[in-house]
C-alpha positions in Angstrom: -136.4 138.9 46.3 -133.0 137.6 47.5 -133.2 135.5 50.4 -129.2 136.9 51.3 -128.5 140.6 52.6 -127.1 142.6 49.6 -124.4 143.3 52.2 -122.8 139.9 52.0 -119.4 140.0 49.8 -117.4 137.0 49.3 -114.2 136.8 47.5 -113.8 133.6 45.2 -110.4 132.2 43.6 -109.4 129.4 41.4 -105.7 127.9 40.8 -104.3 125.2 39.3 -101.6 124.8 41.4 -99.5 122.0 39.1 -99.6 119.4 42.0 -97.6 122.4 43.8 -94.7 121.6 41.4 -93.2 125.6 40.7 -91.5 126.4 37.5 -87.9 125.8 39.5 -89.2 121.9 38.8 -89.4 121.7 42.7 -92.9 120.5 44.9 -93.2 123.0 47.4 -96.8 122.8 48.9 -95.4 125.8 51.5 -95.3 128.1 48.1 -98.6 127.2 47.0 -100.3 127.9 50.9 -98.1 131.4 51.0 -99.7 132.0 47.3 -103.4 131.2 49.2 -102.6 133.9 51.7 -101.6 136.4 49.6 -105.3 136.1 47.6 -107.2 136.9 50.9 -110.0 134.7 49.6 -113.0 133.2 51.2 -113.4 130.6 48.7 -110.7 128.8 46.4 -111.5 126.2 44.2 -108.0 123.7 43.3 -107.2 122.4 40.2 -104.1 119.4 39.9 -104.3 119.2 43.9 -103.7 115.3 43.7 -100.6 113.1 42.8 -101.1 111.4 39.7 -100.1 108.0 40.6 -99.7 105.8 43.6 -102.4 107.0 46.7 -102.7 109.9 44.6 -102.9 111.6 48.3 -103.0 115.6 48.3 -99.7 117.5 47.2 -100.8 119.8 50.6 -101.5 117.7 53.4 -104.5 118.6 55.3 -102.8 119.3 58.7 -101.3 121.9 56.9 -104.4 123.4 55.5 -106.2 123.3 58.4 -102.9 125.1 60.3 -103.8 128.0 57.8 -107.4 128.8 58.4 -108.7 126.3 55.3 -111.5 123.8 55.8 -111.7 121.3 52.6 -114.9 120.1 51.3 -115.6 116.6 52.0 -115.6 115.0 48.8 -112.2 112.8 48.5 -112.8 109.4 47.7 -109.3 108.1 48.3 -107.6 108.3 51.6 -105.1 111.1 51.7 -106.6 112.7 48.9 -109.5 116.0 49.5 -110.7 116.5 46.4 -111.8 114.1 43.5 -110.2 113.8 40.3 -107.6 116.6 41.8 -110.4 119.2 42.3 -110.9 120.2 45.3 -112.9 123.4 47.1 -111.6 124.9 50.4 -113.8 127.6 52.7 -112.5 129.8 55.1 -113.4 128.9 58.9 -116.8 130.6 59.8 -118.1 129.4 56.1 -120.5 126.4 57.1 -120.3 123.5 54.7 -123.6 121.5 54.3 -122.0 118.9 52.3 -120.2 118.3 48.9 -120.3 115.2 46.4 -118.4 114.5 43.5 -119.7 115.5 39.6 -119.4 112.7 37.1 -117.9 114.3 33.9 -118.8 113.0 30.5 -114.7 112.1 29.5 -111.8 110.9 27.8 -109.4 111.8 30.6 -109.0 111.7 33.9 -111.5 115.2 34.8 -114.0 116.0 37.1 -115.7 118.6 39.1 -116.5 118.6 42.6 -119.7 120.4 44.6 -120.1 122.0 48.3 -123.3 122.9 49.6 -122.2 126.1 52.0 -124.3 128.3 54.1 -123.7 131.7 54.4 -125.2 133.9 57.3 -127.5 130.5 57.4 -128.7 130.8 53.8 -127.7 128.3 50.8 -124.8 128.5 48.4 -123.5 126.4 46.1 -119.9 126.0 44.7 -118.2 123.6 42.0 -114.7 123.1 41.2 -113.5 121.9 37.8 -110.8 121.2 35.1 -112.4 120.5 31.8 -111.2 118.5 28.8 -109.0 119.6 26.3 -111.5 118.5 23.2 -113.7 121.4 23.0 -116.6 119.2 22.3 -116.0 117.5 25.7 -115.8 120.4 27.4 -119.1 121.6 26.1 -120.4 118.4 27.3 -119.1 118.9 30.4 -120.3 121.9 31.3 -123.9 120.6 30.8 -123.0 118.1 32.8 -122.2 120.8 35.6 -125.6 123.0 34.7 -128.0 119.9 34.4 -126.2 119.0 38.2 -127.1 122.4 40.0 -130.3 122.8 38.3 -133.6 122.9 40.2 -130.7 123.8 43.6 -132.0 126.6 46.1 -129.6 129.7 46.2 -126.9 131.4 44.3 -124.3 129.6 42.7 -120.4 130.3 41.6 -118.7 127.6 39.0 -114.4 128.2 38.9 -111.8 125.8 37.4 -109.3 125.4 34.8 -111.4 125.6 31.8 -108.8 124.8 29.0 -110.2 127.2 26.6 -107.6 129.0 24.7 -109.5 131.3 22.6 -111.2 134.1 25.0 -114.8 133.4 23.6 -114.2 129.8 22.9 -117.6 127.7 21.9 -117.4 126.3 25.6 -118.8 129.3 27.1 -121.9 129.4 24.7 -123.1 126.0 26.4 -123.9 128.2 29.7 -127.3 128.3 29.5 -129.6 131.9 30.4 -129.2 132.9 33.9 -124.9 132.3 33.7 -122.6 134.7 33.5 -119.0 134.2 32.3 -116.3 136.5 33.9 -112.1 136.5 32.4 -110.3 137.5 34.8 -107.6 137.5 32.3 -104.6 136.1 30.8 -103.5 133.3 33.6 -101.1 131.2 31.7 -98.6 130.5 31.5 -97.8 131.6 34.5 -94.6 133.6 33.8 -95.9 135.4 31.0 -99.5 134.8 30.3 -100.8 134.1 27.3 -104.3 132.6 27.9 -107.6 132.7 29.8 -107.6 129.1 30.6 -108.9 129.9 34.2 -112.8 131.5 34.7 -115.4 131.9 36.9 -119.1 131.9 36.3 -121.8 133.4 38.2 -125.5 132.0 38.6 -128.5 135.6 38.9 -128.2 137.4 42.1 -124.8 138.2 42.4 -123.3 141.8 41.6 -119.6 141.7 40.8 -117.3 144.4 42.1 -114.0 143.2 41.2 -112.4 140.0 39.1 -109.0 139.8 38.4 -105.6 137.8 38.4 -103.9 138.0 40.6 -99.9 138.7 40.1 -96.9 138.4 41.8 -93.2 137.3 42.4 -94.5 134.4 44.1 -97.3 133.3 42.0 -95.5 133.7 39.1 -93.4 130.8 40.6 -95.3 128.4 42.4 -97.1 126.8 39.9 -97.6 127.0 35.9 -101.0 128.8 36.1 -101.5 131.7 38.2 -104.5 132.6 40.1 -107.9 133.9 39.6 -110.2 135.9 42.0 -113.8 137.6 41.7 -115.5 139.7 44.7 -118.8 139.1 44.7 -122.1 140.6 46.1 -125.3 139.4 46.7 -127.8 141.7 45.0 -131.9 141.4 45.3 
């Protein structure tokens, strides 16, 4: 039996928001937040959140987020920055966050995946952010990285990032072990006329999902190179 009410619904989203650099060639962290708003999301897991050199503080500074309703997930490891590896998970205010930690990758660039521990209604759930390799043989790797990191965890779990897999049944989702499920929300890139299901979200048992889909518009289509992904879940027995 599920230790959740089968009435809690959470909507999740991943985006790679191009270090907030739109297809205009401009850095506009106010697009990217408007684009957060329109997805009405309880959870969002970024991809390319982080400068790539320098500080390599956060594109989005956390005032900013904080000024719209976001908490981030505790897991920087550079000042200025609020994510690792430019992955970073952000919760809605009345989401508890028990804690978050940083997933070592197996890699050849610069990727990783991060982790919050959340409590819903007082009951455990677990999140990971990630942007995997481009070698499909890394990112195979990598995703039993991720498994063999939540394994043995109490609670239901939801995985989201920029997977890099091209092909819509690429190898990389055959490395999810039983008890995973792999949703496509569809083609997400590029952005102004998708192509490819780079972007996913995967499910641990005890969820039920209602909707998944990506999401569209004028504005998204814009702001970054990737365009967002969203999946309402529901806790099930």
């Amino acid at each position: 039996m599920s230790t959740f009410h089968s009435t809690v619904q959470l909507t999740f989203a991943s985006y790679n928001i191009h270090k907030a650099v739109g297809l205009d060639g401009k850095r506009n962290p106010e697009r990217i937040l408007a684009v957060l708003h329109e997805l009405s999301a309880d959870i969002v897991a970024l991809q390319e959140v982080d400068r790539r050199f320098g500080a390599r503080e956060s594109v989005i500074p956390r005032q900013a987020l904080e000024e719209h309703g976001w908490c981030p997930a505790p897991c920087r490891t550079r000042q200025g920055s609020i994510g690792w590896h430019g992955n970073a998970i952000l919760v809605r205010r009345g989401i508890e966050i028990a804690g978050a930690e940083p997933i070592e990758l197996p890699r050849l660039e610069p990727r990783g995946a991060v982790c919050a521990h959340l409590l819903v209604e007082g009951k455990p759930l677990h999140v990971v952010g990630m942007h995997l390799d481009l070698s499909g043989i890394r990112r195979m790797h990598q995703i039993h990285a991720v498994q063999a990191h939540m394994r043995g965890r109490k609670g239901p779990a939801v995985l989201l990032g920029d997977f890099n897999e091209w092909a819509p049944h690429g190898r990389c989702f055959a490395a999810f072990s039983d008890g995973w499920t792999v949703l496509a929300p569809g083609r997400s890139y590029p952005s102004r006329r998708p192509l490819a299901q780079l972007d996913r979200i995967v499910h641990s048992h005890g969820w039920h999902c209602e909707e998944v889909r990506v999401h569209h518009s004028a504005l998204a289509a814009l702001a970054s190179d990737h365009l967002p992904v969203t999946a309402r879940l529901r806790i099930v027995a």
